[in-house]
N, C-alpha and C positions, 0 to 999 in steps of 0.2 A: 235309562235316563235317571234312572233313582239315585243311583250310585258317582253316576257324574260330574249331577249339578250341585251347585254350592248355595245350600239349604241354610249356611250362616249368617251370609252378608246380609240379606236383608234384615236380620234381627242387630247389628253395628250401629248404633246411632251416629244419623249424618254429623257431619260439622256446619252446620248452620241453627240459626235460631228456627224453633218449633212457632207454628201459626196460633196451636190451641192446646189449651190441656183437656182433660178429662178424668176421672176414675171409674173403673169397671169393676164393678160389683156383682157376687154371687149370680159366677157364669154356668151356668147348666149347658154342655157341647153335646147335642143330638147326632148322629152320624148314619145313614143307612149307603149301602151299596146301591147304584143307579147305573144301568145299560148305557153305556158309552153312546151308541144310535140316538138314546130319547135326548143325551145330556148337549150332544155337538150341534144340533140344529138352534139351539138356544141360548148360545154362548159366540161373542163378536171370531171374525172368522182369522182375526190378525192374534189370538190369541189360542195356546196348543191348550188342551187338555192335559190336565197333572195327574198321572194315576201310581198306584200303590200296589204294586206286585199285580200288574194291567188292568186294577181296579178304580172303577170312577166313583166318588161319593158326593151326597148331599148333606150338610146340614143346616142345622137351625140352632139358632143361640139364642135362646130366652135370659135378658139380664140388666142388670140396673145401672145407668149413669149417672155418676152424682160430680157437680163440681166441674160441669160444660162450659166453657168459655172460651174464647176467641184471646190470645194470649192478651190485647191490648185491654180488654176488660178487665177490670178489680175482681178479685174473688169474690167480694160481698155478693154481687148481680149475676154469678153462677146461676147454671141451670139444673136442675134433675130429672130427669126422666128415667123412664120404664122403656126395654128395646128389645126386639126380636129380629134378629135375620136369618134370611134362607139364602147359602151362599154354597159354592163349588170351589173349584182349582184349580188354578193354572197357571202356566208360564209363558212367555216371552220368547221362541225364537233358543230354545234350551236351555234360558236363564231367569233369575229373578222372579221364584215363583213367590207367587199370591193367592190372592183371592176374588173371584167374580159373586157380586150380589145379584141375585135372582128380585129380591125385595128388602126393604128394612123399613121397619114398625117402630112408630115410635109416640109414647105419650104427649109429649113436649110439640105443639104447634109451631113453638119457636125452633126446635131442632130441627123438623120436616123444612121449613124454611129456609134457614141456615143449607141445609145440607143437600138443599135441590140449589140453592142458587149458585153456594159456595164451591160446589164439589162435581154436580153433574148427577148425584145418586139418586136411584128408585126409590125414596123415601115417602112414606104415609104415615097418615095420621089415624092412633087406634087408641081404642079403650082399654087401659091394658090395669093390670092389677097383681100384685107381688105381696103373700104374707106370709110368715110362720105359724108353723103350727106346730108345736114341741119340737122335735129333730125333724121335719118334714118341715118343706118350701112349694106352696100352692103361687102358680103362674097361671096368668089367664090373662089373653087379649084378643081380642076383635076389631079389626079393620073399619074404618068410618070410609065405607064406600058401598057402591051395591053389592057388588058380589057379597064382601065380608068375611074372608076367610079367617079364621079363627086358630087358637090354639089355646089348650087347655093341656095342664102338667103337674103332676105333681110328684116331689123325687124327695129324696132323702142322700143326701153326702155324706158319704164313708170314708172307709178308711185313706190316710193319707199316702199318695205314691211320690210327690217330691215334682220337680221340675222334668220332663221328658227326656231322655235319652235320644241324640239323633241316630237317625238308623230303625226305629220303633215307627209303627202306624199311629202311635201317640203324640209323637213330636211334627210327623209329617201334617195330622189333620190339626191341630192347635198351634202351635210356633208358624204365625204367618204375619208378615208385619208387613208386604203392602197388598193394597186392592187397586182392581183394574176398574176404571169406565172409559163405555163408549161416549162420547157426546155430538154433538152436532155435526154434521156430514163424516160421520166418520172418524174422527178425530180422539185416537186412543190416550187413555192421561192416566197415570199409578199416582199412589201416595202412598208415604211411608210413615210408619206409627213408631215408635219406641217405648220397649217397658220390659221390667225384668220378664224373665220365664216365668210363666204360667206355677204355679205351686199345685198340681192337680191332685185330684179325691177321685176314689171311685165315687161311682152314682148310682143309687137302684132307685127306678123310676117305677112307681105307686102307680099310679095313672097317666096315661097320656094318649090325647084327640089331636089329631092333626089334620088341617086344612091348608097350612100353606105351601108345601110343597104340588101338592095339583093345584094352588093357584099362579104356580110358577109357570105352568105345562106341562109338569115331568110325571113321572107314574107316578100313583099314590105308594108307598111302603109298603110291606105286606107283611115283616117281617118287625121283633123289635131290635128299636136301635140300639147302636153302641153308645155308652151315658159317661160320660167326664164331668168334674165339677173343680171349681176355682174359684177361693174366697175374692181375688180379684188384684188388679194391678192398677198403677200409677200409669197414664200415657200421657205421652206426647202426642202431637200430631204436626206432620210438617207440610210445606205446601207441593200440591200437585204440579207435576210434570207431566210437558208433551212428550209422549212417546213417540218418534219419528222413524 
């Protein structure tokens, strides 16, 4: 299936007006390998699993949005937030892969808002917190809920590798421009983002605690992950479609 499907198109920006913009800011792309068995039980059943040389992954993306708005909004009334998701892979029936969200964190109560009512997404609302510190970037957020799962990271971005090569485990886990939700009885809807190629860094992560991946349901990591980094892109965002 790797080899088949066409991993481009979705990255094509449609010919229609975009609903929102956005800027993505100093992306840190967490990556572990996850058993196919723990990942299918927790993922909507109309959509397949996307694997990597029969590999399934998780990850999490700890990173900053600056300059959120809904297109009909002036720039000035932009939003910023601080964002973290734990997200998987997949596609459509052998086409049109994406992305499934496990969960997505986010500073901004107006973003949580927006983005549950707008879009159908698992979004919450956390504590979250972003500085530097010389060549070193300290992330840290905590869920305002009970449970409270948490993530705590700290990495330093290296050298630079350029935009992804398709065909590479680097281009497959980052270059993904739409996401799937389920929403109400069933009713599967994608959307599609547009923005150039990711400019990626390597990443050596200094420290890192993770809590949201077992609060998805999946095994905790045992293992360290694979670490990417990207000073960050210009997005679009277009409006969701029923998938029928």
């Amino acid at each position: 299936m790797l080899s088949e499907m066409d991993r481009i198109a979705p990255s094509r920006r449609p010919d229609e007006r975009p609903i929102g913009f956005q800027k993505w800011r100093d992306l840190l792309f967490l990556h572990w390998p996850v058993p196919v068995e723990a990942l299918r039980p927790r993922v909507p059943r109309r959509l397949t699993l996307d694997l990597y040389e029969g590999a399934a992954y998780v990850g999490v993306i700890p990173f900053a949005m600056k300059d959120v708005r809904p297109a009909w909004v002036p720039q000035k009334l932009a939003v910023d937030s601080l964002e973290t998701n734990v997200r998987t892979y997949v596609h459509l029936e052998g086409r049109d892969p994406g992305v499934y969200f496990f969960s997505l964190d986010a500073q901004s109560m107006l973003a949580v808002l927006g983005a549950r009512i707008g879009f159908g997404l698992p979004y919450y609302w956390a504590a979250m917190q972003m500085r530097r510190d010389g060549d070193s970037i300290d992330y840290r957020m905590q869920r305002r809920s009970p449970a409270r799962p948490s993530l705590a990271v700290r990495y330093r971005p290296g050298r630079g590798l350029g935009p992804s090569q398709p065909g590479t485990l680097e281009h497959w886990l980052v270059e993904r421009y739409l996401l799937y939700v389920e929403r109400a009885w069933g009713a599967l809807y994608s959307c599609q983002v547009h923005h150039q190629p990711y400019p990626l860094q390597e990443a050596e992560v200094l420290e890192a605690e993770d809590r949201l991946v077992a609060s998805a349901g999946l095994p905790q990591p045992a293992s360290a992950p694979l670490a990417h980094y990207a000073p960050g892109v210009d997005v679009e965002v277009f409006a969701p479609k029923r998938r029928s």
